[in-house]
N, C-alpha and C positions, 0 to 999 in steps of 0.2 A: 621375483614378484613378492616374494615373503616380506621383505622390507617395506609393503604398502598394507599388509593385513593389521585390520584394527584388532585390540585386544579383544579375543571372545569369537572372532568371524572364523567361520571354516575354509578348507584352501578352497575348495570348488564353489568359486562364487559365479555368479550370473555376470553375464558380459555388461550388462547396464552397473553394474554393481564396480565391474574393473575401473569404468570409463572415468565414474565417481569418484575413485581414489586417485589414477589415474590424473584427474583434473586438480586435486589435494594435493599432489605432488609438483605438480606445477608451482601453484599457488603458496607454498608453504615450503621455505629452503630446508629447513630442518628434516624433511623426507625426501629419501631417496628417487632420482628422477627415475621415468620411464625409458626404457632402451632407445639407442638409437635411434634402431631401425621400426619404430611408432609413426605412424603418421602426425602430423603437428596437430596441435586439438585447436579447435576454433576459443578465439577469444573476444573478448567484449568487454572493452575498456581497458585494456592491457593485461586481461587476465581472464582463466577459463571459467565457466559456469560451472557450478558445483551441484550434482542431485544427490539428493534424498529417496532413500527409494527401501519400500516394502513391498514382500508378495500378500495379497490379499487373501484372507482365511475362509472367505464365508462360501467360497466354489461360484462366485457369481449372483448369488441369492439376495445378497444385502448390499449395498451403499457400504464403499468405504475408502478413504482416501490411500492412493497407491506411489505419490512421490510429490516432490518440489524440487524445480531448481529454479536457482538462485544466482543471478551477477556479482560478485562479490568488489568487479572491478566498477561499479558503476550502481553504490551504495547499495549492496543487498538488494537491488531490487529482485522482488519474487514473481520470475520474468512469467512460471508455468507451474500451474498445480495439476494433478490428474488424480481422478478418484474411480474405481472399476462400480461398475451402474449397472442395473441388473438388466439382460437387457442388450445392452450396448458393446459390454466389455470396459477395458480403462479408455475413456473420454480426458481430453483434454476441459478444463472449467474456465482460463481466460484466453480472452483473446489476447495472441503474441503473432507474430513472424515467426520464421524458421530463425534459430539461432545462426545461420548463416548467412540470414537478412539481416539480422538485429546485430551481427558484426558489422557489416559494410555499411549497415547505414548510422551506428551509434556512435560514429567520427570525431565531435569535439568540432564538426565543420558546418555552414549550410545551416537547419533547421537545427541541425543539435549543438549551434554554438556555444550554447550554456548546459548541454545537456538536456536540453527540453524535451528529446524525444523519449528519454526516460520513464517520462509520463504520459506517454504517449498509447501505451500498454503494458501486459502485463501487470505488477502491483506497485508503484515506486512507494519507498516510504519518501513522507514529506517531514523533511526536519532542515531548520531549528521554527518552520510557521509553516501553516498551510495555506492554501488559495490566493488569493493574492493581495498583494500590500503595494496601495499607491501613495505618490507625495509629488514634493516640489520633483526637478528634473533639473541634473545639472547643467550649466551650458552645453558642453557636448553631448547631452541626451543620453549619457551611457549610466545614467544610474540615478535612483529615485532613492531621493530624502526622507525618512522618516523618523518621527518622535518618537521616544518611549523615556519615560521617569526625566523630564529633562532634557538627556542626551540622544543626538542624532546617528542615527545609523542609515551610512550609503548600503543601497543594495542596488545589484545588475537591474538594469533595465530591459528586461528578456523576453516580455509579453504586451503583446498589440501596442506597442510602442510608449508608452508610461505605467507599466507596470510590473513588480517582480513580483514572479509565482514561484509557487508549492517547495521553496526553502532554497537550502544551501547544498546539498547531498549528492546532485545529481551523476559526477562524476568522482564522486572522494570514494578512493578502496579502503576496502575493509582488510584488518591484517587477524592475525592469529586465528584463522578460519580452522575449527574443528569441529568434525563428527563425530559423533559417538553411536554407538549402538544401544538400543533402549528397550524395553521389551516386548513392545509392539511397532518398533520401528526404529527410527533414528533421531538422532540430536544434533542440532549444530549451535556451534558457538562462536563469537567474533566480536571484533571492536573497530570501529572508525576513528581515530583519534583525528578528529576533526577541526582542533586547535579553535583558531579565529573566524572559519570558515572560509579560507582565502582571504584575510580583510577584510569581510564587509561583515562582522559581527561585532559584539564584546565581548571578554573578559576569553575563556579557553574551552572544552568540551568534550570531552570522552560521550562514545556512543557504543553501548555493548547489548547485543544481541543473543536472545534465547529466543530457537523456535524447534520447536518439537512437534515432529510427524507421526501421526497413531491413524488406525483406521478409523476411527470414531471422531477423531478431530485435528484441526492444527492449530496447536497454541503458541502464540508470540507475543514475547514479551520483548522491548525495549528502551533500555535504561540510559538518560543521559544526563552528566556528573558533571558539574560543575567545578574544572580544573585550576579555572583561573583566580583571581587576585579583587575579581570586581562582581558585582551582580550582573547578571544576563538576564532576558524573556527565553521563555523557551514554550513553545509549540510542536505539538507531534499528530502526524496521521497518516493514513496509507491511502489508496488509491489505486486499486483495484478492480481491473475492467472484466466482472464477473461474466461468462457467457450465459447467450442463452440458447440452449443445446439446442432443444428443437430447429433454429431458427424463426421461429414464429414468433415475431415481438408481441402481435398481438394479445396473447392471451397467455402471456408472462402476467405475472404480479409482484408489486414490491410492500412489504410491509418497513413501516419507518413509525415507532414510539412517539410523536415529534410534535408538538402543537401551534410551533410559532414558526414561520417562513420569513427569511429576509428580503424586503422588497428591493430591487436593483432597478436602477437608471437605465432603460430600453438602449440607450446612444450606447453609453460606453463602459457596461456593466458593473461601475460601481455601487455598492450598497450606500442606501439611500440614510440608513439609521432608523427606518421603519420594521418592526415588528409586526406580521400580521399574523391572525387567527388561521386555521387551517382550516377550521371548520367551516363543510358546506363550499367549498374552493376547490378547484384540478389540484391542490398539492394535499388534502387529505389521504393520507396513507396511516391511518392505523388501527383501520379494519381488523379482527383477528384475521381474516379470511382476505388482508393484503387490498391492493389498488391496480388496475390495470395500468402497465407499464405505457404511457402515453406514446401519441402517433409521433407527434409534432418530437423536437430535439427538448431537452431539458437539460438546465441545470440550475440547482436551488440548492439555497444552505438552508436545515432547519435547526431550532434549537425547544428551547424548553421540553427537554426530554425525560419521558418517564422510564423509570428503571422497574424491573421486573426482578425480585430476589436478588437485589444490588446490582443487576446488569441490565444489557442495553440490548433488547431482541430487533435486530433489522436483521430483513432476508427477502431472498429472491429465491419465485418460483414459478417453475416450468411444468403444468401439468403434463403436457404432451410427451414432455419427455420424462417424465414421473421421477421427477427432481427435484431439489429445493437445497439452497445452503443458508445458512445463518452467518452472521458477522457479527457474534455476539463483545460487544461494549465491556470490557471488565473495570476499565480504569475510572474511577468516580473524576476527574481531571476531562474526562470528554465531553465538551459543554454542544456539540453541534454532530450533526450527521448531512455530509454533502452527496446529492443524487444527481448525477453525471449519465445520461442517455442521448447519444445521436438516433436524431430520424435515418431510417431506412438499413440500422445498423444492428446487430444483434448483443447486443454488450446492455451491459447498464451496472457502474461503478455506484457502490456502495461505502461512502466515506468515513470513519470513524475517526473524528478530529475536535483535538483540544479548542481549538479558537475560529471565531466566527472569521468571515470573511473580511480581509480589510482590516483587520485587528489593530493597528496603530491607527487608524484612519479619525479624522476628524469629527466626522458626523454619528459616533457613538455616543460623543457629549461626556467622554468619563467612565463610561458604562466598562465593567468586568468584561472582558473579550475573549479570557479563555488561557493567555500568554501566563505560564506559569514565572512567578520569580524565583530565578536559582540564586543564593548567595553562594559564597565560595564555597566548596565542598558538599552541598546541597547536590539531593539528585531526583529526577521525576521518571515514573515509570507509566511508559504505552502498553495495553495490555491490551491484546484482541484474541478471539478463539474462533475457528470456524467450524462448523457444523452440519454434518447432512440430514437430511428428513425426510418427510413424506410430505407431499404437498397437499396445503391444507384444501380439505375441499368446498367447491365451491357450486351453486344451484343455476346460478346465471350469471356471466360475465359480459358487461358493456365496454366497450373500446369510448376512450374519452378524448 
């Protein structure tokens, strides 16, 4: 087992701590495999989940986040966060399956044809766009045409039948996957060389990955690098199906910076090219004191966002379970924030994304949509941090 110990780790590590290198050693041929006689570790997407993992200092007294893992076969997504709650103990914060559901059902078959269940839970990041991009339809209906600068880009036809969602990512593994140890926790590092994105992109695309685990916060950062020969769009965001512990939707709150709402087509949810006011409307969320998480299902993009000491304060909170996290916004490139809630469900994803919905789409008329341009050797960086609190208080709360 010496052969798995990172620089700095003591021999007598905690068994969650084995399982972690354990799974790095899988995933990464340069380190020595685990014995034989190991049981096979579960995998997901052809390759095992990787955690992050800290012991908590405060004895239970404070809010602090105690691990992450990570899909590395089925683009990093950041399948489970857990933070110990006073209280509680260590709480899971999204909603996931057991990773031995999220193997048998993330097959490449069925619903996860294209990888859709990706985003299904858990946090997928969404790259090289988010939400979804509609157009013409080819004759065989397997892929929607869209414009950017002139030039057509085919993408999958993967969602409610004319449209492709939340990017290219869903299935591309990530390689040179390392941890580090760090002084309040752990580090990981990785890259997606993501090329063409299967064909249906332009020019080439490295995707490299910093996320750092501390008690106090999880910061991530990701960077993507324009490898190729030509200019690209490029869009980034995560997706995030934050819980809400109590399970009491009711009397959750989301606060969202956000003043303008994109109005969508009731039929077939495309965005209309309508900006509305928030103000005095169900999508007013920027109460210091937050908005009751609505009955009904939602989902809405907002944009003209105010930043707070250059950043972007959205957050979900659960009094009852005397919770609250932040998804604090670092990257000045985040032009929208998407709110993602099923009625009768406990979740409510909090989006932090470069580009409105529909971002190639016609009926902006022209309009900035969020799609960074890369030239060759250009690179853009996603920046999010997350955050625990105290949940702000509140005198009376109406269910809307």
């Amino acid at each position: 087992m010496d052969s798995l110990t990172l620089p700095g780790r003591p021999r007598q590590m905690k068994l969650r701590q084995l399982r972690t290198l354990a799974a790095l050693a899988l995933a990464l041929p340069a380190v020595a495999a685990v014995g034989a006689d190991t049981a096979p570790a579960i995998t997901v997407g052809g390759m095992p989940p990787v955690t992050m993992h800290r012991e908590p200092t405060s004895h239970g007294h404070e809010r602090e986040f105690t691990s992450i893992t990570l899909l590395p076969g089925r683009g990093l997504n950041t399948f489970q966060i857990t933070a110990s709650l006073p209280g509680r103990g260590e709480t899971e914060l999204l909603r996931s399956p057991s990773l031995q559901a999220a193997s048998e059902q993330m097959n490449e078959r069925g619903e996860d044809a294209f990888g859709n269940l990706n985003h299904s839970f858990g946090g997928a990041f969404l790259i090289p766009f988010t939400s979804r991009a509609g157009g013409e339809l080819s004759d065989d209906k397997k892929l929607v045409t869209v414009r950017w600068h002139d030039r057509e880009i085919r993408l999958p036809n993967d969602y409610l039948g004319h449209y492709s969602v939340h990017g290219l990512i869903n299935t591309l593994k990530a390689e040179d996957v390392r941890v580090h140890q760090s002084a309040d926790g752990e580090t990981l590092t990785a890259v997606i060389r993501a090329g063409n994105f299967g064909g249906y992109w332009l020019s080439r695309t490295d995707i490299r990955y910093r996320i750092e685990l501390r008690g106090d916060a999880i910061d991530i950062r990701i960077t993507a690098t324009n490898t190729g020969s030509e200019e690209e769009p490029m869009g980034m965001g995560w997706h995030p199906f934050l819980r809400i512990v109590s399970g009491d939707r009711a009397q959750a709150r989301v606060h969202l910076p956000a003043a303008r709402y994109a109005v969508v087509d009731t039929i077939d949810g495309r965005p209309t090219g309508e900006l509305r006011a928030v103000e005095a409307t169900a999508n007013d969320y920027r109460s210091p004191a937050g908005a009751v998480t609505p009955d009904a299902s939602t989902s809405v993009n907002f944009s003209k966002i105010e930043r707070t000491a250059g950043s972007i304060d959205a957050w979900l909170a659960d009094a009852k379970a005397n919770y609250a996290i932040r998804v604090r916004g670092l990257s000045p490139q985040i032009q929208t924030l998407h709110l993602w809630s099923a009625k009768d469900d406990t979740f409510c994803a909090i989006e932090e994304q470069y580009n409105y919905m529909d971002a190639f789409g016609p009926e902006w008329h022209g309009m900035d949509t969020g799609m960074v341009t890369l030239k060759p050797g250009e690179s853009t960086e996603w920046h999010v941090r997350l955050e625990l609190f105290d949940p702000p208080a509140v005198r009376e709360i109406s269910v809307r």
